[in-house]
MOPAC internal coordinates of N, CA, C and O (Angstrom, degrees):
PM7 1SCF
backbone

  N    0.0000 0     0.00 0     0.00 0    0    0    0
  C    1.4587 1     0.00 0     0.00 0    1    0    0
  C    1.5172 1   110.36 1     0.00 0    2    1    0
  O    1.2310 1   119.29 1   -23.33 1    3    2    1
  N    1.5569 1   118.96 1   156.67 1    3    2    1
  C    1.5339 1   113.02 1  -161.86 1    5    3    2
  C    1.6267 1    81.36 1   -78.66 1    6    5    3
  O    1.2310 1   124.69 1    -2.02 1    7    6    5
  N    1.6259 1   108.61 1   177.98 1    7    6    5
  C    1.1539 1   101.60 1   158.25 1    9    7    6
  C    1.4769 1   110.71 1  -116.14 1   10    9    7
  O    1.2310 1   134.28 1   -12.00 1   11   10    9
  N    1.3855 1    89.98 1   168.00 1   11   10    9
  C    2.2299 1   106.09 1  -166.32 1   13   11   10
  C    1.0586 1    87.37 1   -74.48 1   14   13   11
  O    1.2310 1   126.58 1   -29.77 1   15   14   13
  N    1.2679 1   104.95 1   150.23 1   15   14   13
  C    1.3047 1   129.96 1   159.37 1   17   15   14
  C    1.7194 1   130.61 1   -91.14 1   18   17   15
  O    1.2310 1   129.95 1   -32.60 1   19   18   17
  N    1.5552 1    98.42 1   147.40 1   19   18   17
  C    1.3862 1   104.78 1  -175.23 1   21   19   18
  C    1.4501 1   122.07 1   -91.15 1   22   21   19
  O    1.2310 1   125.78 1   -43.49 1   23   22   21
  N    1.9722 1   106.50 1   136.51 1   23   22   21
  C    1.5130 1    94.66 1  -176.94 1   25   23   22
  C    1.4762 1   104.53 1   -66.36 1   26   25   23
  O    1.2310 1   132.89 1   -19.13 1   27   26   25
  N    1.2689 1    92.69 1   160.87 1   27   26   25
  C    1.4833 1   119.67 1   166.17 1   29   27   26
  C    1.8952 1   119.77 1   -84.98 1   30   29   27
  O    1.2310 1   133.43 1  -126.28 1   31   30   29
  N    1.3562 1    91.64 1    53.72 1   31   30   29
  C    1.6445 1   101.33 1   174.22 1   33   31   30
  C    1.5178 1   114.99 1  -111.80 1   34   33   31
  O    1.2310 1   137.31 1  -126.53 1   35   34   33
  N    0.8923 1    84.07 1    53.47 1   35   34   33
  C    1.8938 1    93.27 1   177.16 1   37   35   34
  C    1.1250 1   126.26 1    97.40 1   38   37   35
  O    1.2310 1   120.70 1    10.40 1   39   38   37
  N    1.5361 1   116.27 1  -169.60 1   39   38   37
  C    1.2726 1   108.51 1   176.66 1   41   39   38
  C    1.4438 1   113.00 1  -117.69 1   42   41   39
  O    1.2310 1   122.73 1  -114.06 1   43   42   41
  N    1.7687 1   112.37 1    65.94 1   43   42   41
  C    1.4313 1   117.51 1   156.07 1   45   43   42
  C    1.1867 1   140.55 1   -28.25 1   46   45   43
  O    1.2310 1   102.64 1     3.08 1   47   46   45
  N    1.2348 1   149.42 1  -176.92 1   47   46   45
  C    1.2158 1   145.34 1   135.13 1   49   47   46
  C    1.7708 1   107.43 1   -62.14 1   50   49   47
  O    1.2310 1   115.45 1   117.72 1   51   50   49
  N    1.1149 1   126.25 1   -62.28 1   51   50   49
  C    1.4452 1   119.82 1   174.97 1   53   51   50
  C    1.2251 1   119.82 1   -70.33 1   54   53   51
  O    1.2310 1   112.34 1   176.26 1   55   54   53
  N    1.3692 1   132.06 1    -3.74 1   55   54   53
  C    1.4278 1   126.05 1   156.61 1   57   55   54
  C    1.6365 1   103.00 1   -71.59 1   58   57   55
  O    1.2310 1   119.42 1   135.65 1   59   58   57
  N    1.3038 1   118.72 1   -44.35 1   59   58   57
  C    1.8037 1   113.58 1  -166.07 1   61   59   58
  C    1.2371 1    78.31 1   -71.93 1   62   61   59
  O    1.2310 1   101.02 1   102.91 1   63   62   61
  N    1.5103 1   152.12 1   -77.09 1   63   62   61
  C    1.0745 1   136.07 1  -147.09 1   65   63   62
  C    1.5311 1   125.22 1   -63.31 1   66   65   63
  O    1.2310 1   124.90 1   141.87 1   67   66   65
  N    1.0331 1   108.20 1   -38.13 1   67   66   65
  C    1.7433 1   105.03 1   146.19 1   69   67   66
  C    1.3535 1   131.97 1   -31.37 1   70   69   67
  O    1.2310 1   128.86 1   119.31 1   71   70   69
  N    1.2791 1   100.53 1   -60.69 1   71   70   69
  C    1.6771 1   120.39 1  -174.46 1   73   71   70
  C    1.6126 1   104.44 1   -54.01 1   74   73   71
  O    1.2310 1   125.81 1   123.17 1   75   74   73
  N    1.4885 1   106.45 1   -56.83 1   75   74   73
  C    1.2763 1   130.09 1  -164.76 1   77   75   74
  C    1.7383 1   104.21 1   -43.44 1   78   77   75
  O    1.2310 1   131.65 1   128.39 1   79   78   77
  N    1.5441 1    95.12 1   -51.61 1   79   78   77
  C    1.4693 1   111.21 1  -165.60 1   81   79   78
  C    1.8913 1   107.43 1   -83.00 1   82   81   79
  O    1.2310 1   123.86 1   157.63 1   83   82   81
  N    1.3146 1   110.20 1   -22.37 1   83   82   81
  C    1.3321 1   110.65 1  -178.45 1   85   83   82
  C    2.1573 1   101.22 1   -79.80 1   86   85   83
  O    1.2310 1   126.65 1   155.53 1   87   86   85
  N    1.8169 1   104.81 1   -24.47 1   87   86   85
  C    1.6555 1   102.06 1   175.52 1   89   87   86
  C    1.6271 1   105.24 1   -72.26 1   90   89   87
  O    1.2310 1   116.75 1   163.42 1   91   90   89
  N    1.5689 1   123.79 1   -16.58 1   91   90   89
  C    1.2658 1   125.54 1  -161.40 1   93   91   90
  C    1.9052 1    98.74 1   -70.58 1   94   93   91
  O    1.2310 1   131.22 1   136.43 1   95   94   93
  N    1.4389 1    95.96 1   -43.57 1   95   94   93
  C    1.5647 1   113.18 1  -150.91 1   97   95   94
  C    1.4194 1    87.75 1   -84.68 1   98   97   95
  O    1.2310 1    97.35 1   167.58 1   99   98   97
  N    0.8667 1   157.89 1   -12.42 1   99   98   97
  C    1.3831 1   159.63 1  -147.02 1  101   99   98
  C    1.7446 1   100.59 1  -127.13 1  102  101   99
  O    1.2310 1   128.80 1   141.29 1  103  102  101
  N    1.5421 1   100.65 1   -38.71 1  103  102  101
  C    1.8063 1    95.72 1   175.56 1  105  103  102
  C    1.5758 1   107.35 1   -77.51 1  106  105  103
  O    1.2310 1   114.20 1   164.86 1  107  106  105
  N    1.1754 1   128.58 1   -15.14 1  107  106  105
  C    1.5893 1   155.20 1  -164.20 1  109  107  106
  C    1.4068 1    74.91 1   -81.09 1  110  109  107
  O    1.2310 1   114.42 1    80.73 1  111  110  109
  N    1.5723 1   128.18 1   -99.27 1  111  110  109
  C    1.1090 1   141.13 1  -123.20 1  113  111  110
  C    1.9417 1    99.39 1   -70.33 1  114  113  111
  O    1.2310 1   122.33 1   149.71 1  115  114  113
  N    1.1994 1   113.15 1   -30.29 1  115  114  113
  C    1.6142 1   122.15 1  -175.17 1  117  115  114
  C    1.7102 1   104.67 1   -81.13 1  118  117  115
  O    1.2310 1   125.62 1   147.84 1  119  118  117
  N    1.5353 1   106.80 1   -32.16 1  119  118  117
  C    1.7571 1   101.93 1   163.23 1  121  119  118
  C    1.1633 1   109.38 1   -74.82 1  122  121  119
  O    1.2310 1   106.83 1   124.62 1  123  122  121
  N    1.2583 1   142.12 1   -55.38 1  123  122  121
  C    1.4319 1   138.15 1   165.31 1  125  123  122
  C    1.4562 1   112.59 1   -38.73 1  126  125  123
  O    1.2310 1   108.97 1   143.87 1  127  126  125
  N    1.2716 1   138.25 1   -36.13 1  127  126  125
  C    1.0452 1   121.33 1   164.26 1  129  127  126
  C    1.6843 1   128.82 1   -79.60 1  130  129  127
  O    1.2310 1   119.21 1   143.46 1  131  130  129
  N    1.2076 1   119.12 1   -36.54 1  131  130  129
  C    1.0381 1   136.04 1  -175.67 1  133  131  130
  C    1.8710 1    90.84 1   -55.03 1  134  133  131
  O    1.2310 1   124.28 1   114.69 1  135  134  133
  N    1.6909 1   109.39 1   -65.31 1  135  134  133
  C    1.4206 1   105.53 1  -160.11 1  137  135  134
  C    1.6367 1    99.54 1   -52.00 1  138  137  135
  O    1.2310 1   118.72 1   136.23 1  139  138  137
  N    1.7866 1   120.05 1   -43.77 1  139  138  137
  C    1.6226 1   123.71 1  -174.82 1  141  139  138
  C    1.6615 1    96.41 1   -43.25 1  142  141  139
  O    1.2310 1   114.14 1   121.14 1  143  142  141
  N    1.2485 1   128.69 1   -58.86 1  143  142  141
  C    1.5997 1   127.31 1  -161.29 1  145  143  142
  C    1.7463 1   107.14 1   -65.68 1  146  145  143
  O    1.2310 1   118.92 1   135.74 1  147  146  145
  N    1.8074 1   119.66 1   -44.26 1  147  146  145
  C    1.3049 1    96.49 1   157.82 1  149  147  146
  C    1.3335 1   143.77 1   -86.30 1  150  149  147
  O    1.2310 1   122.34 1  -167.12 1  151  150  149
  N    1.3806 1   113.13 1    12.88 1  151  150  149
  C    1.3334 1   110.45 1   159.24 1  153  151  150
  C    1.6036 1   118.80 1   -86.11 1  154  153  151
  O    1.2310 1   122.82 1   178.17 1  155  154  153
  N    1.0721 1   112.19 1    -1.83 1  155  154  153
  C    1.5766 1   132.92 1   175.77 1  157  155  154
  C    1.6318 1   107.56 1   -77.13 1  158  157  155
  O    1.2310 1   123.79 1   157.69 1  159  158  157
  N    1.5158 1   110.34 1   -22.31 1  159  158  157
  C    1.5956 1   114.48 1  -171.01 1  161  159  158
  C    1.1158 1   100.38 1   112.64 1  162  161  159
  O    1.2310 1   105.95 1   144.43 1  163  162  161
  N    1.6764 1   143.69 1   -35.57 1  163  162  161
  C    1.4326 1   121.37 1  -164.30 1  165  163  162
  C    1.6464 1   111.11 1   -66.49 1  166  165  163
  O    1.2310 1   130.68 1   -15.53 1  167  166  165
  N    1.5157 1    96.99 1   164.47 1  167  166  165
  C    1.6553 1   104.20 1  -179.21 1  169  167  166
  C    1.5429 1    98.11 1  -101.67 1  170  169  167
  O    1.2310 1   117.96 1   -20.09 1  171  170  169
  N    1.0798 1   121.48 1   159.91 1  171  170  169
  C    1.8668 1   118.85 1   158.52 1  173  171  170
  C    1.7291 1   109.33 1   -68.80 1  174  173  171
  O    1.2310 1   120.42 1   160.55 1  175  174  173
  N    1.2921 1   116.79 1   -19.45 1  175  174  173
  C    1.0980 1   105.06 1   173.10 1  177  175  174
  C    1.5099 1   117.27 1   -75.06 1  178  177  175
  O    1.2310 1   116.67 1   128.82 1  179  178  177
  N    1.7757 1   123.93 1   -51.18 1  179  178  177
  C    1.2537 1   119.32 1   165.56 1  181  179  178
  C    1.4789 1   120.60 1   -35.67 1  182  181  179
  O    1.2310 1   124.90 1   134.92 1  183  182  181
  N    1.8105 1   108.19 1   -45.08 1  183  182  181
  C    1.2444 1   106.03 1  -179.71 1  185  183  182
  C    1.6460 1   127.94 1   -54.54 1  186  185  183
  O    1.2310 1   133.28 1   147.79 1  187  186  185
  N    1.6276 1    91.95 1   -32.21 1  187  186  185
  C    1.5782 1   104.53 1  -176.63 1  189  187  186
  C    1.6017 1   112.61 1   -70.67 1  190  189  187
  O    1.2310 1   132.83 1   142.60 1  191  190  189
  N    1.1677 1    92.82 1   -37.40 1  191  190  189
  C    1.6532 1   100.16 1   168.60 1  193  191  190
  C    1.5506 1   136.00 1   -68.35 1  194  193  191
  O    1.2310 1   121.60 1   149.38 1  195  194  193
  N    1.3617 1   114.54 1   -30.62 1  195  194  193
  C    0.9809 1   112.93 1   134.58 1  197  195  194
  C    1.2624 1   160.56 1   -68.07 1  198  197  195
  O    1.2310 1   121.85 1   154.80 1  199  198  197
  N    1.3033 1   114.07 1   -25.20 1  199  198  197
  C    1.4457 1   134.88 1   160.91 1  201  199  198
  C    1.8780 1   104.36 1   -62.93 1  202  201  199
  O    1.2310 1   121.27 1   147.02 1  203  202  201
  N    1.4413 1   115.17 1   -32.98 1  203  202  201
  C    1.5118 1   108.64 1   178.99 1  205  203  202
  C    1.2520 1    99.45 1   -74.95 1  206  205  203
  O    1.2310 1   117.32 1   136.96 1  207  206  205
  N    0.8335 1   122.70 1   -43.04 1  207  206  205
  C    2.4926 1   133.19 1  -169.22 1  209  207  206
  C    0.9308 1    96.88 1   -36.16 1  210  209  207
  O    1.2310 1   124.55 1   126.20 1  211  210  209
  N    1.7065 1   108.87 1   -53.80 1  211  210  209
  C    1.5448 1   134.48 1  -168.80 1  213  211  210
  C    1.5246 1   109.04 1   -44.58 1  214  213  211
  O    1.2310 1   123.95 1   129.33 1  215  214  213
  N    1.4194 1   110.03 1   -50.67 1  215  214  213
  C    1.3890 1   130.83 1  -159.36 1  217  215  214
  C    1.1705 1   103.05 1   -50.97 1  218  217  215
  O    1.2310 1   135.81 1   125.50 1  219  218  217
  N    1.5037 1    87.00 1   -54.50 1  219  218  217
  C    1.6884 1   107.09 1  -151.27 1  221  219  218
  C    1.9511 1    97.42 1   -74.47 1  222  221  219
  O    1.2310 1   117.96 1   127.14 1  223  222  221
  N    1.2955 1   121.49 1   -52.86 1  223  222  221
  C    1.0362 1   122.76 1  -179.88 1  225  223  222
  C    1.6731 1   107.66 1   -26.39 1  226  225  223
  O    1.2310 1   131.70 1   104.50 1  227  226  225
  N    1.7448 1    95.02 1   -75.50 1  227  226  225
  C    1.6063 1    95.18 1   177.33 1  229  227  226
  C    1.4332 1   138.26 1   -33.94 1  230  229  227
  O    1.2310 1   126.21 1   140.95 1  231  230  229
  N    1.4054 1   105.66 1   -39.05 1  231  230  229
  C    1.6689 1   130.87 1   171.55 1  233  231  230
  C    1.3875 1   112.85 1   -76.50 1  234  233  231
  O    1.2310 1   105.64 1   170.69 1  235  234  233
  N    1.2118 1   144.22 1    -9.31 1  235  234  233
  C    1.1129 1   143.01 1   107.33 1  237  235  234
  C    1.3165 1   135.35 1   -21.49 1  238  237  235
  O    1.2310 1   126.25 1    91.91 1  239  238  237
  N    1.6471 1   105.59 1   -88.09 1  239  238  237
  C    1.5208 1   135.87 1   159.67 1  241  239  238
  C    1.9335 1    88.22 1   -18.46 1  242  241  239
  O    1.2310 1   120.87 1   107.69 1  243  242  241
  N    0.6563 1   115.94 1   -72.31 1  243  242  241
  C    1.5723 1   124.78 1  -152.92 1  245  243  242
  C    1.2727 1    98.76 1   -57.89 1  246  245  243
  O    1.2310 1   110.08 1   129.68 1  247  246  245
  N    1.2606 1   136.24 1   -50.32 1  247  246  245
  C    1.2521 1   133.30 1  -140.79 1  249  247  246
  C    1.8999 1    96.03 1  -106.25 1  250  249  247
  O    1.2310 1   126.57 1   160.74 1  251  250  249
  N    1.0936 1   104.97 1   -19.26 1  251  250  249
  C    1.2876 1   127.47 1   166.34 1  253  251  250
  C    2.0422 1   110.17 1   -53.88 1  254  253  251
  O    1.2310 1   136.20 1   127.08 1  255  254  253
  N    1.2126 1    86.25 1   -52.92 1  255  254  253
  C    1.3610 1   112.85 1  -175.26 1  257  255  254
  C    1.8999 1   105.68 1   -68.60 1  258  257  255
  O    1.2310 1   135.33 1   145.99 1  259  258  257
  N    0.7541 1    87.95 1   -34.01 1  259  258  257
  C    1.9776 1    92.36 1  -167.03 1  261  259  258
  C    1.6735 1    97.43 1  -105.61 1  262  261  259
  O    1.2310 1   116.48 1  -170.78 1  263  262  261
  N    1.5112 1   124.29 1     9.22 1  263  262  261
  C    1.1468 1   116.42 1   163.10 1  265  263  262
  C    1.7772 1    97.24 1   -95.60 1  266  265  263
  O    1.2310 1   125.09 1   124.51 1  267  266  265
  N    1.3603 1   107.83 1   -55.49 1  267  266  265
  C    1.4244 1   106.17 1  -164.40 1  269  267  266
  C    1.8323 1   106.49 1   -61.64 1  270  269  267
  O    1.2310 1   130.49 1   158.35 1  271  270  269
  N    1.4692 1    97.36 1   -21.65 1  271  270  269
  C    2.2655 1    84.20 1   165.42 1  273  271  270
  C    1.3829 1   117.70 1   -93.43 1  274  273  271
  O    1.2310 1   114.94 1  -174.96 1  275  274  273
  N    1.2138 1   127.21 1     5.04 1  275  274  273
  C    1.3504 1   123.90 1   154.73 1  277  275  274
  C    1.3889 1    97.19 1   -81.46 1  278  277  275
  O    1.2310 1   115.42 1   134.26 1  279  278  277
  N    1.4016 1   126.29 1   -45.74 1  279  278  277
  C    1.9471 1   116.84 1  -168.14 1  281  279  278
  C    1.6970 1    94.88 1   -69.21 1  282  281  279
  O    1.2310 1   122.26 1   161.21 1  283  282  281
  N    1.2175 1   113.27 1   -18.79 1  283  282  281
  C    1.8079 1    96.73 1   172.80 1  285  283  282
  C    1.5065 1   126.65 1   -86.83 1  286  285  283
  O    1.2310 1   127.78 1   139.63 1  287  286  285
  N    1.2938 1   102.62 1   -40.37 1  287  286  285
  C    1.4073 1   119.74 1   161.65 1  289  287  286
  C    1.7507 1   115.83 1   -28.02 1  290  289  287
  O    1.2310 1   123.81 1   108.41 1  291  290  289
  N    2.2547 1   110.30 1   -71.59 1  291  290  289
  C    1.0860 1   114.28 1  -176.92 1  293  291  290
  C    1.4363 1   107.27 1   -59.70 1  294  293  291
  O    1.2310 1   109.13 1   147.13 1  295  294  293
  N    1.5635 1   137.97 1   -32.87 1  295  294  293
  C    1.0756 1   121.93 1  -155.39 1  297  295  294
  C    1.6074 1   105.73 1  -119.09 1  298  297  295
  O    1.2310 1   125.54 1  -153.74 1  299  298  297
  N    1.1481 1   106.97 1    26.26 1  299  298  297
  C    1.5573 1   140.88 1   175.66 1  301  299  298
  C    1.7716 1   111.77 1    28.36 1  302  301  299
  O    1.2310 1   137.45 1  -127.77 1  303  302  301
  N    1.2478 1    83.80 1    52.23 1  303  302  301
  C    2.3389 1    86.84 1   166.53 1  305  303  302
  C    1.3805 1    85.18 1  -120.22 1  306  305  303
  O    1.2310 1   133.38 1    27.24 1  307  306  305
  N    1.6023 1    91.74 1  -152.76 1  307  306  305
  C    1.7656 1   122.11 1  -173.24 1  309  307  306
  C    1.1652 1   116.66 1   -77.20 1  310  309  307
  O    1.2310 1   104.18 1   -62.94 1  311  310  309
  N    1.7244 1   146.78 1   117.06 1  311  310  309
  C    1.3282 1   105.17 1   146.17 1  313  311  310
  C    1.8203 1   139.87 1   -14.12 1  314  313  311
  O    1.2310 1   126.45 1   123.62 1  315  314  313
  N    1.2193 1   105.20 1   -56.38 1  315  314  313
  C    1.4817 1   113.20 1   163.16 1  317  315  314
  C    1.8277 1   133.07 1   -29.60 1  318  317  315
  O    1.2310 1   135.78 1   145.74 1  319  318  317
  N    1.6027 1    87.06 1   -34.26 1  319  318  317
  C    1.4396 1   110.67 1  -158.42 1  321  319  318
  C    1.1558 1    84.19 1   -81.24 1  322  321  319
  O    1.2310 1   103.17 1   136.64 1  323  322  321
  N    1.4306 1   148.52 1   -43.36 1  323  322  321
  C    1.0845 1   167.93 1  -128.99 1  325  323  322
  C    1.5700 1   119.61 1   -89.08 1  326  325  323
  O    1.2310 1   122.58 1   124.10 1  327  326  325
  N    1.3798 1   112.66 1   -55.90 1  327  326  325
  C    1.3267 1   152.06 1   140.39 1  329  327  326
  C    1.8020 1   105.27 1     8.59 1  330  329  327
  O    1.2310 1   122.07 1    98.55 1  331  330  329
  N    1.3931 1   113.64 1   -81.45 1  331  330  329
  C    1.4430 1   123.98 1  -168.62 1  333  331  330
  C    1.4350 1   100.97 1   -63.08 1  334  333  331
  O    1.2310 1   117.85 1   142.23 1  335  334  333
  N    1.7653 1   121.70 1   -37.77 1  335  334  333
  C    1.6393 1   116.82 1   178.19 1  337  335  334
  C    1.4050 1   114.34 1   -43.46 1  338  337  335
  O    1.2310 1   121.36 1   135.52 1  339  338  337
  N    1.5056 1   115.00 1   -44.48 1  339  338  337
  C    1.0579 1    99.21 1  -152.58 1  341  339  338
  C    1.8061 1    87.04 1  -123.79 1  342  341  339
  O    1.2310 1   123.38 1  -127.92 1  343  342  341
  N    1.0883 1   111.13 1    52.08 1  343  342  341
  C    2.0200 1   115.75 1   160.88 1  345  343  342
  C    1.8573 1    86.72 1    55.15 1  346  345  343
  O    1.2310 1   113.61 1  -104.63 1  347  346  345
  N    1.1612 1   129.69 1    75.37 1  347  346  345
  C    1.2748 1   110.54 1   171.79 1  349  347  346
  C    1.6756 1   111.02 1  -127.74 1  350  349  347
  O    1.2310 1   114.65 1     2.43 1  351  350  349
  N    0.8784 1   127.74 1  -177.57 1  351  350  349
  C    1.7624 1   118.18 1  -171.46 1  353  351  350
  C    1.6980 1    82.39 1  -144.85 1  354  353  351
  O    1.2310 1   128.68 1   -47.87 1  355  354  353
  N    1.1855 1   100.87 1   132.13 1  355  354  353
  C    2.0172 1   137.55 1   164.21 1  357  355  354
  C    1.1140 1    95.37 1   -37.88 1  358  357  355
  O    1.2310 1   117.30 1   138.04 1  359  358  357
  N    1.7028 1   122.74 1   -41.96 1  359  358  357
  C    1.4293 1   126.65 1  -149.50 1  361  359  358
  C    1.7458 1   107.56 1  -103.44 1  362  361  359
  O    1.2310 1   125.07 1  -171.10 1  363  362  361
  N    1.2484 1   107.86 1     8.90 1  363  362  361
  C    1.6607 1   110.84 1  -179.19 1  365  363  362
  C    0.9894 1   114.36 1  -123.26 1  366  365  363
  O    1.2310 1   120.10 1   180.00 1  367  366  365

């Protein structure tokens, strides 16, 4: 079951202890997963490596992104508009 969440009324003793116990279930649930993915075959290293690809993709992705709204900006349409010039998909 997820666990409930704690109000945000300060910093009680049963708010930290809430918290405490909601970081427990959450370190639970990321070892439980982690062990599910290497019994699947993955390594933590593949994992690490992918999670960096990831990085990098985005940091790309991004900068990708803030070139084509300056190229919309100077030539004053949509980013969007932009899209079909250069073979691009809405969805990437």
């Amino acid at each position: 079951p997820p666990p409930r969440s704690c109000q945000p009324n300060g910093a009680t003793k049963e708010t930290l202890q809430c918290e405490i116990e909601e970081l427990k279930q959450k370190d639970l649930a990321l070892d439980q997963e982690i062990a599910q993915l290497l019994s699947e075959g993955y390594s933590l290293e593949e994992l690490e490596q992918h999670i960096s690809l990831l990085h990098e993709y985005n940091d790309i992705k991004d900068a990708g992104q803030m070139l084509l709204g300056k190229l919309a900006v100077i030539r004053g349409v949509t980013t969007k508009q932009l899209y079909p010039e250069y073979d691009l998909e809405l969805s990437d």
